[in-house]
C-alpha positions as CSV (number, residue, x, y, z in Angstrom):
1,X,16.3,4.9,11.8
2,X,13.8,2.2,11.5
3,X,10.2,3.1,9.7
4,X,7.6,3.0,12.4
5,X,4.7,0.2,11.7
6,X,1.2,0.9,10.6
7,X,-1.2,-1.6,12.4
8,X,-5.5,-2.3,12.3
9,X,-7.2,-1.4,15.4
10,X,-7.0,-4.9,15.9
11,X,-3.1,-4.6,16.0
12,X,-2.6,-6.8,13.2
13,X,0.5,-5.5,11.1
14,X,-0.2,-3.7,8.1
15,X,3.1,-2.3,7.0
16,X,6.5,-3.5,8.7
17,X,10.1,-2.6,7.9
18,X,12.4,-5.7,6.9
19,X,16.3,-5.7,7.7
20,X,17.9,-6.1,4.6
21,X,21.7,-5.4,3.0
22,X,23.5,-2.9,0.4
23,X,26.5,-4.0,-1.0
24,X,28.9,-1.0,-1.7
25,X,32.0,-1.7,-3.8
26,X,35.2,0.2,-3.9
27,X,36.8,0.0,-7.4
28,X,39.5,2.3,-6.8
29,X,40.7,-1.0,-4.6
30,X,40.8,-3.4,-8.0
31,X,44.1,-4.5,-8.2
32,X,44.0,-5.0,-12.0
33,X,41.8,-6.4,-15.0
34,X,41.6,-10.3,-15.1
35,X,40.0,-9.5,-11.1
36,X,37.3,-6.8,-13.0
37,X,36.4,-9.5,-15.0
38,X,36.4,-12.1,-12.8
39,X,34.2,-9.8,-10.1
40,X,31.7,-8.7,-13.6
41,X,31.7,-12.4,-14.8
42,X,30.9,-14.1,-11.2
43,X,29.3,-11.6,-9.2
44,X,26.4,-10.7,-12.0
45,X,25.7,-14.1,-12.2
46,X,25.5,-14.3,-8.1
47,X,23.1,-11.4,-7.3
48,X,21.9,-11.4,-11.0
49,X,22.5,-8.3,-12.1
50,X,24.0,-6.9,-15.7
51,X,27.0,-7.9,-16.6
52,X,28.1,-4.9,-18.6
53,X,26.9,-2.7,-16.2
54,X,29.1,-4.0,-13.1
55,X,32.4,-4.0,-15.6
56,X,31.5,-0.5,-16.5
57,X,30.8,0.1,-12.3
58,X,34.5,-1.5,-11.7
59,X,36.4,0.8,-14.2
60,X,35.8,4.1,-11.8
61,X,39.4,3.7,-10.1
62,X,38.6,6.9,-8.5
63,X,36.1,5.8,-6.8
64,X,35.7,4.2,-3.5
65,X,31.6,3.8,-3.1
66,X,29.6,2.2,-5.8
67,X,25.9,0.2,-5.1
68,X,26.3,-2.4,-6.7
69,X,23.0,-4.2,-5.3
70,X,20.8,-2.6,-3.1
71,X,18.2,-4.3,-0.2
72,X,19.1,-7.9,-0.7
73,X,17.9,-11.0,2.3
74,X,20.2,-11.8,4.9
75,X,20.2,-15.2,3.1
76,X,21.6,-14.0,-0.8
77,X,23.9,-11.6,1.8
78,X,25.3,-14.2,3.6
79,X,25.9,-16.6,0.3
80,X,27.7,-13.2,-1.0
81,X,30.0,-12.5,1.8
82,X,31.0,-16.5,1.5
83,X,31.9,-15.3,-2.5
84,X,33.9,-12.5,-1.0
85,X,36.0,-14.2,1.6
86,X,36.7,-17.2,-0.8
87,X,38.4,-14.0,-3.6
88,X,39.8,-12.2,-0.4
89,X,38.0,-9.7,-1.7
90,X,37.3,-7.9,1.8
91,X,38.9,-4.4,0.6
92,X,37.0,-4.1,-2.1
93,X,33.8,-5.0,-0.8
94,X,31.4,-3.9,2.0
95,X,28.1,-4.6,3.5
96,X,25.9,-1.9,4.9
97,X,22.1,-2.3,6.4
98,X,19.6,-0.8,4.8
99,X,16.0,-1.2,5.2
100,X,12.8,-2.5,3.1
101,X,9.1,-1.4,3.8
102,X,6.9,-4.6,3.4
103,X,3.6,-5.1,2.9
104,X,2.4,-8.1,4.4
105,X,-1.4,-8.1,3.2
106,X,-0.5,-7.0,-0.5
107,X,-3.1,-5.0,-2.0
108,X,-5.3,-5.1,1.0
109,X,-6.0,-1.1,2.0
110,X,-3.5,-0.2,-0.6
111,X,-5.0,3.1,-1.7
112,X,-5.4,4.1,1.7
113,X,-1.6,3.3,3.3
114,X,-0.1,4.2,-0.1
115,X,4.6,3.1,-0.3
116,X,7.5,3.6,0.7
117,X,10.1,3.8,-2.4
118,X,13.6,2.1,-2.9
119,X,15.2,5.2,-1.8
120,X,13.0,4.5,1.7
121,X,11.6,8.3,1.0
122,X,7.2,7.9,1.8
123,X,5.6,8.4,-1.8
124,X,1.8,8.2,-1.1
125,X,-0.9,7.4,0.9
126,X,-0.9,7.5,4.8
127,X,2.6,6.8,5.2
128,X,3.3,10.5,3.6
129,X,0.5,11.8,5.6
130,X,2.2,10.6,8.8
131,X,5.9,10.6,7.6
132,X,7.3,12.7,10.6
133,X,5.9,10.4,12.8
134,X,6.8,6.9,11.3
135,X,10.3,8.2,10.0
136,X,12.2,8.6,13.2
137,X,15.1,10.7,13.3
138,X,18.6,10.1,11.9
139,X,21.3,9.5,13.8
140,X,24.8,11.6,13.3
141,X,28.6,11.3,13.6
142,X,29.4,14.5,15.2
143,X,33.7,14.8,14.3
144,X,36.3,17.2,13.0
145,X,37.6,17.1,9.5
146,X,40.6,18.4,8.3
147,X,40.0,22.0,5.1
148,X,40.4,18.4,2.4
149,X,37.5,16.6,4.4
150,X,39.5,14.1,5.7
151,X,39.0,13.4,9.2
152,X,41.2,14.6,11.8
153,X,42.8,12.2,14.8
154,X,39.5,10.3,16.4
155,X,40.4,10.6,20.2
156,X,39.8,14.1,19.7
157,X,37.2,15.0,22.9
158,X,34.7,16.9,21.2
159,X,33.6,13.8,18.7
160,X,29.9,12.7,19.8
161,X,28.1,10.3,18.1
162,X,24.3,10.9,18.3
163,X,22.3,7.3,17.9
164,X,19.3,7.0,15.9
165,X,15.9,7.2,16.9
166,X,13.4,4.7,15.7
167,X,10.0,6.4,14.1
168,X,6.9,5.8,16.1
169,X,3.8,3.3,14.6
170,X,0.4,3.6,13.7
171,X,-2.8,2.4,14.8
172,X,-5.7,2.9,12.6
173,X,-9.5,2.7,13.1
174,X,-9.7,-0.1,9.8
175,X,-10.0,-3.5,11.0
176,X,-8.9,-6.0,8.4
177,X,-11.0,-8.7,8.5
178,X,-14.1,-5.5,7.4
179,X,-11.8,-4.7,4.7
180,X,-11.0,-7.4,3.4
181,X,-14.8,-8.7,2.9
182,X,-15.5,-4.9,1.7
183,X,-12.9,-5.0,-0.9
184,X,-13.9,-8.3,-2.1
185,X,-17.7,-7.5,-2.8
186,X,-16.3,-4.2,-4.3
187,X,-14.5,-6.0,-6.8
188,X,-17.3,-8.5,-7.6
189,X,-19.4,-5.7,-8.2
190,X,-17.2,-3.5,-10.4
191,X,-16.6,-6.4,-12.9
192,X,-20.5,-7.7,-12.3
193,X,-21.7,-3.9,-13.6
194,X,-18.6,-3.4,-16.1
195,X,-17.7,-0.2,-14.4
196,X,-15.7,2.2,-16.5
197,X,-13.1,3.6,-14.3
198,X,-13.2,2.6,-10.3
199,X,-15.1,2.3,-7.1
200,X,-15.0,3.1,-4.0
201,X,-16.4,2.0,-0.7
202,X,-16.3,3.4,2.9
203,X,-17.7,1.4,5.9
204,X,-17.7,3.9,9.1
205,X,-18.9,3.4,12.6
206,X,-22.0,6.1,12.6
207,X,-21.2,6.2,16.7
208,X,-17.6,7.5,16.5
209,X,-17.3,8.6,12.8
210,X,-14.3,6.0,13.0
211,X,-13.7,4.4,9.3
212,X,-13.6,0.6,9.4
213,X,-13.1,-0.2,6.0
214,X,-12.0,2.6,2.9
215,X,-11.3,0.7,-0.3
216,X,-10.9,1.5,-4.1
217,X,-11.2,-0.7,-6.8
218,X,-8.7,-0.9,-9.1
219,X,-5.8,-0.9,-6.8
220,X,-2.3,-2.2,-6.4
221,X,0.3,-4.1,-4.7
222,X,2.5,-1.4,-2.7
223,X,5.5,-4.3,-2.2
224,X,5.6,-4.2,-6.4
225,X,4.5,-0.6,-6.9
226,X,6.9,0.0,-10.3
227,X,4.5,-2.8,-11.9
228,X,1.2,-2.0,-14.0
229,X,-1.7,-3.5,-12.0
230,X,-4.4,-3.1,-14.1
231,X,-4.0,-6.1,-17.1
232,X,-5.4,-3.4,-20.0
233,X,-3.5,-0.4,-18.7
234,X,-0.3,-2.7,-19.4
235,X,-1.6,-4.1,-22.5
236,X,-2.2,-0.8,-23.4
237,X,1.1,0.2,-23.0
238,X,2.5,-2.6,-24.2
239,X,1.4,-1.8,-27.5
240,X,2.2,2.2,-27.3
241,X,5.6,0.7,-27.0
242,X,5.5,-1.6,-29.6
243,X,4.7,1.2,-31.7
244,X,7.5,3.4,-30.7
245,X,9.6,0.0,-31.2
246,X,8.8,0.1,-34.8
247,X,9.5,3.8,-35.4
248,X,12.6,3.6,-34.4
């Protein structure tokens, strides 16, 4: 199903879900090995991706479903289907959707709405708080399958498939254009006063209790959540790792 959107009160979009592409490879398909090379040799170079790493992927004879790149644009999709048609490739390669949470306003209210991982599970954040709402429901191939799990004749009359149902959105009380002024004043003050660790600020509406703005200082950017956000946290690390480096 398609993630649900979070909007302002203003309805300006917050979080969205992107349509993007897997590709799945079948290396039990591989004819022989001057076509692993060629696929490890060409195709890492294409969606840039290890080289090693996609030989070793095309070696599993026994298998038929490997990732080989997962939630790529329509546009590097397109020039990769163009790759596989040229190789005739089409039985050895497939394309499935997949979907990518995006964050169109970066860091803006990104303590509060918190990210969706790679594997599209909620991690943090609002968008755990209201996953059984924004998820939406799976949909199901309802079939027969033979004691080996292979699936019996499909005009059999008791196969149903169920569609998908498309999680609902979200409309908060924060409107942007408060949040974004309350953020930046935060920060200005949090680097004016050398504060230690964080702050925090919370702008509410003292008729309804609504919250128009909720920010935290240091934050991060949900649509690059696996980086370090904070320059001397990374530096930090950096050199914890350097250390490690020269033990080894």
């Amino acid at each position: 199903p398609k993630r649900g959107l979070i909007y302002d009160t203003n309805m300006e979009v917050l979080a969205q879900t992107k349509e993007v592409a897997t590709i799945i490879m079948a290396p039990s398909e591989i004819p022989d090995e001057a076509t692993r090379t060629l696929i490890a040799d060409e195709l890492s170079v294409l969606l840039e991706i290890n080289r090693d790493a996609l030989y070793k992927k095309t070696g599993k004879k026994s298998s038929l479903y490997e990732v080989i790149k997962a939630k790529i644009d329509h546009s590097l999709c397109d020039t990769f289907i163009d790759w596989v048609q040229e190789h005739q490739f089409t039985g050895i390669f497939r394309v499935i959707q997949d979907y990518k949470r995006e964050y169109p306003m970066n860091n803006l209210l990104s303590s509060v709405l918190g990210f969706v991982g790679s594997d599209n599970l909620a991690k943090e954040g609002l968008e755990v708080k209201y996953d059984e709402v924004l998820s939406g429901t799976p949909g199901r191939l309802v079939t027969a399958l033979n004691a080996w799990g292979d699936e019996l004749p499909t005009r059999l009359p008791y196969e149903n498939t169920v569609d998908a149902e498309d999680g609902y959105s979200l409309v908060l009380t924060v409107d942007q254009n408060i949040q974004q002024v309350v953020e930046k004043y935060l920060e200005e003050a949090i680097n004016e006063y050398a504060a230690k660790n964080r702050g925090a600020a919370i702008v509410m509406d003292v008729q309804t209790g609504a919250i128009l703005a909720m920010a935290t200082k240091k934050d991060y950017n949900p649509n690059d959540y696996l980086t370090i956000a904070d320059p001397d946290v990374a530096a930090q690390i950096a050199l914890l790792m350097a250390g490690v480096a020269m033990l080894c």
